[in-house]
C-alpha positions in Angstrom: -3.9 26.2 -4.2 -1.3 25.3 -7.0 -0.2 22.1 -8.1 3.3 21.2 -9.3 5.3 17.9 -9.4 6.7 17.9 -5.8 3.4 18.1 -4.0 -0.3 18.9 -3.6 -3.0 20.3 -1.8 -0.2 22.2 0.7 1.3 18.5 1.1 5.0 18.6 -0.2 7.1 15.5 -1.7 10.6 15.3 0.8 12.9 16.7 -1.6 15.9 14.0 -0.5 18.2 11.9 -2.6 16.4 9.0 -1.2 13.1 10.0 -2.1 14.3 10.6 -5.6 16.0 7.5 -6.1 12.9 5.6 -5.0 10.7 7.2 -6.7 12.4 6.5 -10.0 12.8 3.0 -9.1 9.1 2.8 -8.9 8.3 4.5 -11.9 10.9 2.0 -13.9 9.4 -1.1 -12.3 5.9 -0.8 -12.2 2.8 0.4 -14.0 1.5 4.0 -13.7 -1.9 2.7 -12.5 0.4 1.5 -9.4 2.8 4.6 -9.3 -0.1 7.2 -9.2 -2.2 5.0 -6.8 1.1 4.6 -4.7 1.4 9.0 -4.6 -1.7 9.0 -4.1 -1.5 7.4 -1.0 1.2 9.1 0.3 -0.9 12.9 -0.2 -4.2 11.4 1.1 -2.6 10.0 4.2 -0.5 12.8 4.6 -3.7 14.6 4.5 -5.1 12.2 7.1 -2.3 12.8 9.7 -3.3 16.3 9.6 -6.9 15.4 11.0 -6.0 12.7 13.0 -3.2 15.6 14.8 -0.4 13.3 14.5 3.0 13.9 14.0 4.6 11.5 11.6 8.0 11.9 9.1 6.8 12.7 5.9 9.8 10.7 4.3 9.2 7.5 5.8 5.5 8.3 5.0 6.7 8.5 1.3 8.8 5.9 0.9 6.1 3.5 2.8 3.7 4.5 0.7 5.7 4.5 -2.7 6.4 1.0 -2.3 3.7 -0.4 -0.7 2.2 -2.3 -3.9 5.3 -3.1 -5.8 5.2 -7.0 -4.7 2.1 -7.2 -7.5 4.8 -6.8 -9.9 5.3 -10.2 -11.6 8.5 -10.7 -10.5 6.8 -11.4 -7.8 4.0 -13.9 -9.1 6.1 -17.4 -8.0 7.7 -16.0 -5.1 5.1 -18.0 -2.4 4.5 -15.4 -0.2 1.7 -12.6 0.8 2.5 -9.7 -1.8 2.5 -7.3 1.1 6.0 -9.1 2.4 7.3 -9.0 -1.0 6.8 -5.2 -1.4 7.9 -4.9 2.2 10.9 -7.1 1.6 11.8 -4.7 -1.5 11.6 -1.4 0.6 14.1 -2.9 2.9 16.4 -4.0 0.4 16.3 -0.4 -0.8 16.7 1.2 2.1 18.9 -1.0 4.1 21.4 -0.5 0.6 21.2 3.6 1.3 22.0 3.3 4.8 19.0 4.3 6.2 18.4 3.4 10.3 17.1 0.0 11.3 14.3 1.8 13.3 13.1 3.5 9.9 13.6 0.3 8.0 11.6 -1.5 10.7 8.6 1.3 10.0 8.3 1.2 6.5 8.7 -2.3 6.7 6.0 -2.9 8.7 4.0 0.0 7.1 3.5 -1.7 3.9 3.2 -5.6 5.6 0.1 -4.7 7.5 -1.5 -2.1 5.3 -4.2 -4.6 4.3 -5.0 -6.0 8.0 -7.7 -3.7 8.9 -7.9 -2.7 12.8 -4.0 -2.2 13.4 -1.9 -0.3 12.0 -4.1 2.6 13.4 -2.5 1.6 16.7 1.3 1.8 15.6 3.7 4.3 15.3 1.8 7.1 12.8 4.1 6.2 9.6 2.4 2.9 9.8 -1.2 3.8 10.6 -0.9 6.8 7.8 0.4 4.3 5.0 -3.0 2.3 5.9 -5.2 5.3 5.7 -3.7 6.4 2.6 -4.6 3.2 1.1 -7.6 2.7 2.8 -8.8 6.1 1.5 -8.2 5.8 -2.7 -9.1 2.4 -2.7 -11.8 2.1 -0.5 -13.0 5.9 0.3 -13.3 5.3 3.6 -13.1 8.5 5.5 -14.3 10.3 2.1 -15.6 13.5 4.0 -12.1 13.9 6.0 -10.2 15.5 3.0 -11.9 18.8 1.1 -13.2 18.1 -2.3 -10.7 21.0 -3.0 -7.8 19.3 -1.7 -8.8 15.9 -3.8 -9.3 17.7 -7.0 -6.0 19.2 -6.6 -4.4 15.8 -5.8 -6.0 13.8 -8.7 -5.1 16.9 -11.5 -1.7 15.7 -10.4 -2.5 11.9 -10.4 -5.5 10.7 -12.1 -7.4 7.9 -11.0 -9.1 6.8 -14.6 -11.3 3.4 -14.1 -9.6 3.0 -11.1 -11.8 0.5 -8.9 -11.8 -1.7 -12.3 -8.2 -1.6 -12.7 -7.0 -2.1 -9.5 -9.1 -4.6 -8.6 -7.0 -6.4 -12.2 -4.0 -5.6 -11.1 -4.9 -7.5 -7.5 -6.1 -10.2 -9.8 -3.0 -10.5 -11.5 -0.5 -10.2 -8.7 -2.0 -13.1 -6.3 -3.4 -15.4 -8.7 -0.7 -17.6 -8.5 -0.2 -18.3 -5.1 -4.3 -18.4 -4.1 -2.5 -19.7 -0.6 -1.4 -16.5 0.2 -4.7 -15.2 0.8 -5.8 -17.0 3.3 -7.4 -15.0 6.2 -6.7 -11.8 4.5 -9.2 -9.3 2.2 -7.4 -10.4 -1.2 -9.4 -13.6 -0.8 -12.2 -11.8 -1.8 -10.8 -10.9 -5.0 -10.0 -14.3 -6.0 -13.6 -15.4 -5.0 -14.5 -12.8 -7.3 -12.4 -13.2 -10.1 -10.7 -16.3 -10.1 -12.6 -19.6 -11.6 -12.5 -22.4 -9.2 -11.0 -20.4 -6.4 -12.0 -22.0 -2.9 -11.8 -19.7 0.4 -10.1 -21.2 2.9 -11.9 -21.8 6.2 -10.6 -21.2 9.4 -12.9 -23.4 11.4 -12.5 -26.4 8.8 -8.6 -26.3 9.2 -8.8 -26.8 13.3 -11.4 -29.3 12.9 -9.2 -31.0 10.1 -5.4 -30.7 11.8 -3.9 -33.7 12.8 -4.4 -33.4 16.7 -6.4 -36.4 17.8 -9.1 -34.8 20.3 
């Protein structure tokens, strides 16, 4: 196998004007930890829909995955919402500006807003599920065995994972800190019980037990 810039591990990058543009939008607004995590996803879930037998388009795929982390920016930091939306909300801005279908918008929209709600997206329409794989795959490893250790070296010579668990689980950190609220009933709680000083979980019992409803 040979690795060059528009692919890896027989998994090509869509060659479009869209793709381009987004993908240098992504390299000017966010780190390189987040850019090569974000291509990573995007081969390893590529990779995935091979084994899984599912047909998906690999452009929607791409841009899903490109922008799926881009609400950690701090742009971001004040805006009161889940980071997912915000990244979400950016790849619709983008895509809506070049014209691209309201059904694609709607994919990669919901692609990157649920691709940290385990047990769904795997249910959805493959551009979705794929996007979750992909990230559930270099951040978590889960489904390790699926892809060839052939076909990961070839991926990470292109985009290196150095300290990765550490410095992802930072950048998380960082990019919820400020709006703890955010992360109620979702997995990034555990990062701020982790990380964050004085950070309390919210419970989900406690807040029916506390709401104002007289019983």
């Amino acid at each position: 196998m040979t690795v060059d810039r528009d692919g890896a591990a027989h998994v090509a990058v869509p060659g479009t004007k869209l793709t381009g543009e987004a993908t240098q939008l992504v390299r000017d607004t966010t780190s390189e930890l987040i850019y090569h995590h974000s291509r990573r996803v995007y081969f390893f879930g590529s990779l995935q829909g091979r084994n899984r037998d599912l047909s998906f388009d690999p452009e929607l795929l791409y841009l899903g995955a490109l922008f799926h982390d881009l609400g950690l920016n701090t742009a971001f930091h004040n805006s009161g919402r889940r980071f997912e939306v915000d990244s979400a909300d950016e790849a619709r801005r983008f895509l809506t500006s070049h014209g691209v279908p309201e059904d694609s918008v709607r994919r990669v929209w919901t692609a990157i807003a649920l691709h940290t709600t385990p047990g769904i997206p795997e249910f959805m329409e493959p551009e979705v599920a794929l996007v979750t794989a992909g990230v559930e795959y270099d951040v978590l490893g889960i489904g390790y065995a699926d892809i060839s250790a052939a076909d990961r070296a070839e991926i990470l010579a292109l985009h290196p994972r150095p300290d990765f668990k550490r410095r992802i689980l930072k950048a998380f950190h960082e990019g919820i800190r400020s709006k703890p609220q955010t992360t109620f009933g979702n997995v990034k709680a555990d990062v701020l019980e982790h990380f964050e000083p004085g950070f309390e979980r919210g419970d989900f019992v406690r807040t029916i037990l506390d709401s104002p409803w007289e019983e």
